[in-house]
N, C-alpha and C positions, 0 to 999 in steps of 0.2 A: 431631303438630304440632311437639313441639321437635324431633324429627328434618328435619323439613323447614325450619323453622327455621335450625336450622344449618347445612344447605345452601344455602341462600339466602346467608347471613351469609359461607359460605366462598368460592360463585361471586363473590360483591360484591369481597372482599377479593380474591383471585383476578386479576378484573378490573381493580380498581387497582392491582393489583401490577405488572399490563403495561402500562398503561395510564403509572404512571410509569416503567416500565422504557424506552419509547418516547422519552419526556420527556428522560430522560438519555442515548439514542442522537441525540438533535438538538441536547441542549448539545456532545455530544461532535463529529460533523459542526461543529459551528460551530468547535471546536477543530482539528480535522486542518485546516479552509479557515485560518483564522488561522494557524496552524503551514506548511503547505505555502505559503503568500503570504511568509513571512515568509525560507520556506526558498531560497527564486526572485527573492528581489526583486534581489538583487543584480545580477541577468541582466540587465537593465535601466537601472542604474544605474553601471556600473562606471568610465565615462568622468567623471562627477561625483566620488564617493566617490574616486578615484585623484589628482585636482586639490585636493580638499579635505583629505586627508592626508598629502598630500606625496611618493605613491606612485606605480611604476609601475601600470598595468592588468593587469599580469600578475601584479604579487603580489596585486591589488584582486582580481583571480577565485580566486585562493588561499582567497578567503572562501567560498567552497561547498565546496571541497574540503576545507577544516578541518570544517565543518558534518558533511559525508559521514562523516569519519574517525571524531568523539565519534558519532557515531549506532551506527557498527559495535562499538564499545570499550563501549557503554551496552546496546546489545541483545544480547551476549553474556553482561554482570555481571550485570544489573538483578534477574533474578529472584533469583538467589541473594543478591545483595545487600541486599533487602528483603523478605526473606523474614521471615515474621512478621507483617508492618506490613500492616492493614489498607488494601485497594487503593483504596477511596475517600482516601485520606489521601496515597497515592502520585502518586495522579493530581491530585490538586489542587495538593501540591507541584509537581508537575511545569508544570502550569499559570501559577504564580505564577512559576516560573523562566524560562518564554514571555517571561511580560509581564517579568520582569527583564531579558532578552536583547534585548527592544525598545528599552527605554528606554535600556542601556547602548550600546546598536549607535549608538542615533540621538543621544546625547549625547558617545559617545567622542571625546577631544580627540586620540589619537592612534592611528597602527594597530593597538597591543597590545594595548588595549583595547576596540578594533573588533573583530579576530581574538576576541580571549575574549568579544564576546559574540555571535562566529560560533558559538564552540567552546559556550554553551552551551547555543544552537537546535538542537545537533549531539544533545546529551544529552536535550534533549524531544524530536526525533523520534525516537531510539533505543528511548527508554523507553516511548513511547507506545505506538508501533507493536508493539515488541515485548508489551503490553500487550492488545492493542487487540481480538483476536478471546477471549482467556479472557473479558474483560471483557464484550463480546456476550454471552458464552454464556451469564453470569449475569444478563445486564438482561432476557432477552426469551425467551420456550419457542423449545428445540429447532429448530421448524419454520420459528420465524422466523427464524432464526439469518442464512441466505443472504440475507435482503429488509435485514436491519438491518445486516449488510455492504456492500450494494449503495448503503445508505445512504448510511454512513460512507466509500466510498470518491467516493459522487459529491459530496461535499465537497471528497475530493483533486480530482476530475476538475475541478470548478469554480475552485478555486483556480490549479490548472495552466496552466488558459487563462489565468487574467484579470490572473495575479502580473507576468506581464512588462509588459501595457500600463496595467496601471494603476500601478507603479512608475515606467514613464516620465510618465505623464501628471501623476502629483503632483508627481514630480520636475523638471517643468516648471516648477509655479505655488508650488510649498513647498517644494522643494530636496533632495533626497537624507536629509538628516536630514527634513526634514518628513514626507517618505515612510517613514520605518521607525519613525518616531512614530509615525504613522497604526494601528499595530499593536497599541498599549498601549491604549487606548481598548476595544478589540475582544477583547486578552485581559483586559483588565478584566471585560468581561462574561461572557466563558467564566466566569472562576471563579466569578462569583455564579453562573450559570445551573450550574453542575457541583454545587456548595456545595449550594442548591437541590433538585437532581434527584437527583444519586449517591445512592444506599443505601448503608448500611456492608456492604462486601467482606471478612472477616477473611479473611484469607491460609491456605491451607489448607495446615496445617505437615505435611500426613499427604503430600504430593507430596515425589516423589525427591532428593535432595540433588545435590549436583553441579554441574559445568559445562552448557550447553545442550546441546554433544555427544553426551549420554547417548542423546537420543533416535535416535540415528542409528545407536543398538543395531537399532533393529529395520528389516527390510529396506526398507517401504514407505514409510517416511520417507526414509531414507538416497536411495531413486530418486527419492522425489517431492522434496528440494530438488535433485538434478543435475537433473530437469526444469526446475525454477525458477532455478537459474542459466543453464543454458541458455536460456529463456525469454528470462530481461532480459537478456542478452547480447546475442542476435541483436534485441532489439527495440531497444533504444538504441544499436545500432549502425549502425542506420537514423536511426529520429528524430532523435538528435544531430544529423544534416547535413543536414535537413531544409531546412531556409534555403538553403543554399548550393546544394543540389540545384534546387530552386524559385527562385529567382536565375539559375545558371548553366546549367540546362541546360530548362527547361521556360521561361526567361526571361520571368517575368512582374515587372509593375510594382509598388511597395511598397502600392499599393490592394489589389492583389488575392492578392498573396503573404499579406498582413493576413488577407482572405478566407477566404481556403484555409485558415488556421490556426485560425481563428475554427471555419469547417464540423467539422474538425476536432474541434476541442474542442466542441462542442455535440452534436455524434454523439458523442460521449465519454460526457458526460451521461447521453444519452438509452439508449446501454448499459448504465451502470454500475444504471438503471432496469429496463432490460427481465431482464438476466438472471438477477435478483432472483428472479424468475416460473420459470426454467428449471433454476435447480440443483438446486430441489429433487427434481426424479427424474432427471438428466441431467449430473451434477456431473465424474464420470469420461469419458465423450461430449465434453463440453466441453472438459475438458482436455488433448483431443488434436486438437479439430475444428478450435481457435481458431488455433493455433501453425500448423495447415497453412493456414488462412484467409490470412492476416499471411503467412507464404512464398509464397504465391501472390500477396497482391499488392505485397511486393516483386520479385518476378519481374515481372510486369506494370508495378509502372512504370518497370522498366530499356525494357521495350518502348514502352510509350507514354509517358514520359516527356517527349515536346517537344508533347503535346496538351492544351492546358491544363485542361479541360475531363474530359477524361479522368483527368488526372492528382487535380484536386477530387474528383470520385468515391470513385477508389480512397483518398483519404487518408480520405474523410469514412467510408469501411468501414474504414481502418486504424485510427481513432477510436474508434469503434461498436464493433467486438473487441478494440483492444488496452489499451483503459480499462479494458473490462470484465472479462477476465483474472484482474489482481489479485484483487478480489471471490473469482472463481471460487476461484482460490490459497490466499484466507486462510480461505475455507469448507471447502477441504482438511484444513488444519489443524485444526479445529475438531471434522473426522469422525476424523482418524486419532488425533486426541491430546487426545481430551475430559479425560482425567484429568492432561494434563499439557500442555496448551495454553499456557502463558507461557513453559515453554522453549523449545517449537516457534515461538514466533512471536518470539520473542528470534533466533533460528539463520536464521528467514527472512527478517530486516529487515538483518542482518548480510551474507546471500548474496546480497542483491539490492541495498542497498549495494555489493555487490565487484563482483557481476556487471554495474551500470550503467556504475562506472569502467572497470571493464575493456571492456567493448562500445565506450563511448565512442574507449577509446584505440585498440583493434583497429581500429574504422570511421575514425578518423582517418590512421591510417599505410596503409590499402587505400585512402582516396581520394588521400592524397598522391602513392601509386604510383603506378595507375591509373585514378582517378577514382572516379564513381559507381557504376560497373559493378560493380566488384570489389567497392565496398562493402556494394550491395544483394544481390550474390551470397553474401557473408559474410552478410550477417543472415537470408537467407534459407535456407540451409544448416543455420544453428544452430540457426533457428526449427522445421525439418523435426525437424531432430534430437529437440527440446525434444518434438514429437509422439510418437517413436518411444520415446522413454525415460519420459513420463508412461503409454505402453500399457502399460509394462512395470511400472510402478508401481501401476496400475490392478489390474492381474492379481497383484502381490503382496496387496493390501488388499483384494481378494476371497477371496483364499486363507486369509488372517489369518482375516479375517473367519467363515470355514465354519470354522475350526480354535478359535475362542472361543465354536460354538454347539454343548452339550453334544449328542453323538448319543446317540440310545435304548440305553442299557443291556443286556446281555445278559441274558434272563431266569434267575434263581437256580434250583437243583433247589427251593427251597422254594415260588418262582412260579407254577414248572413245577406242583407238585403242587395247591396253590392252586386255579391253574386248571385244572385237569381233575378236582377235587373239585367 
């Protein structure tokens, strides 16, 4: 009886133990869509914000680009920086410095103090992210690991969409400042709802010391982030011109240009959902199937490109795969560097930082030469690439993989006799 007992008592606890580990992956979703709104809003806003500080628009968009910079400089230090500090304690900080970067953005009297509280949205996305798949690993068993990813990334996917027109649309009726207001509210409630949910994390001091680089000792890391810069290279060197492309050469009206980006993002969504369900036996499959997906159909809308109809299609499938990616990425890290998951995801927020600027700037100087063509052929190229080099990565972490599973021992002369006694 007391043995059953105490089975009962340890499924029970067991049970809550996921049950609030869940809890705390939807205060966290609620933090990546407030952090990624907060990250975007400026997109939106920058003809306000530039009149209201006295600035040109070009140094106003300087304001993502500072954001991008502390993000790379924060997800290379973070781990060894707080090392020790239990990560419930980190990430709450981190949260409260959100809602500090809100309230300073939206009250700064001048650009300096705009930029610095660009610069410290730049240090929670860093940190988070760099944070963000260890953290999984201990809220929710193993298996769930890809679905509670899928989660937290379809918060980004959500916020992605909605950062740009609902920054304009408040900036309409409450002003640019009323807009990055609107943020403090929302990371208010993160932190109770994190305060709340989070379990204490002590920092596990028995993980390697060092730089983030360490990890890129071993071969299947080292291929699998050139996959993932190659990835977001060739994919934001498409998106980026996305507008201009749909504008200029498929020439639709700002209804339906709205549209398409809408479909878009809601296929995004519904991705970031579905492939929740597929990683878990198909993780490596995916990460080679999606990048030739996404090269195919930038290839295809170099061709149909002036059909409008056509072209909704293919973006609402560029959506659908290339939201859901990520996910797939940071489940990567999760299999290859379960014992050292915060530097890995530290190195990947930092390459995919680089690799977005960079995509960005590449797809901008091939359409100023030659338009769309060259620019959808560059992301397409890179995207191919990104498949050929995650194969190869696959095929390392298989090899790893057979070479940490001990093989059957040679039997001893003492076995030997053993058994033929």
């Amino acid at each position: 009886m007391r043995t059953a007992d105490h089975e009962k008592q340890t499924c029970r606890a067991t049970t809550a133990g996921r049950t609030n580990g869940w809890r705390a992956v939807f205060a966290l979703t609620l933090c990546v869509a407030t952090l990624i709104a907060s990250e975007f809003m400026p997109v939106s806003l920058l003809t306000p914000i530039a009149a209201g500080l006295h600035m040109t628009e070009g140094r106003a968009g300087q304001a993502i680009a500072v954001s991008g910079i502390f993000a790379v400089l924060t997800s290379l230090g973070i781990s060894s920086v707080t090392r020790g500090i239990d990560r419930r304690r980190v990430l709450l900080a981190l949260t409260v410095l959100m809602l500090v970067s809100g309230a300073l953005t939206a009250l700064a009297p001048n650009a300096a103090l705009f930029m610095a509280g660009r610069a410290l949205i730049g240090v929670v996305i860093g940190g988070f992210w760099s944070m963000s798949a260890a953290t999984v690993m201990r809220l929710v068993p193993e298996a769930d690991v890809p679905r509670a990813m899928g989660v937290l990334n379809g918060g980004n996917a959500l916020a992605t969409t909605i950062a740009a027109p609902l920054g304009s649309f408040l900036g309409q009726y409450v002003g640019w400042r009323g807009a990055f207001f609107a943020v403090v509210p929302l990371a208010a409630a993160t932190v109770v709802w994190l305060h709340l949910t989070l379990p204490s994390m002590p920092s596990r001091r028995a993980e390697p010391g060092g730089t983030v680089f360490r990890v890129l000792r071993r071969p299947q890391v080292a291929a699998g982030m050139l996959a993932v810069t190659v990835f977001f290279f060739g994919q934001f060197t498409l998106f980026t011109y996305l507008r201009p492309f749909l504008e200029t050469v498929t020439r639709v009206n700002v209804s339906t240009l709205s549209l398409i980006l809408l479909v878009t993002g809601a296929a995004g969504l519904l991705g970031t959902w579905l492939i929740g369900f597929a990683l878990r036996t198909r993780l490596y499959s995916l990460l080679v199937v999606m990048p030739l997906l996404m090269a195919a159909i930038a290839m295809a809308l170099i061709t149909l490109g002036r059909i409008p109809t056509a072209v909704g299609i293919l973006l609402g499938a560029w959506g659908l795969v290339g939201t859901a990616a990520p996910v797939a990425w940071w489940t990567w890290v999760s299999k290859v560097l379960p014992d050292d998951a915060e530097a890995g995801g530290g190195l990947m927020v930092a390459v995919i930082q680089m690799a977005i600027a960079l995509g960005a700037t590449a797809g901008g100087v091939a359409w100023d030469a030659s338009g769309h063509r060259s620019t959808f052929m560059l992301a397409a190229v890179a995207l191919g690439a990104s498949a050929l080099i995650a194969a190869a990565a696959a095929q390392q972490s298989q090899r790893a993989k057979r070479r940490a599973i001990p093989t059957e021992a040679a039997p001893t002369p003492e076995a030997k006799h053993a058994r033929a006694a």
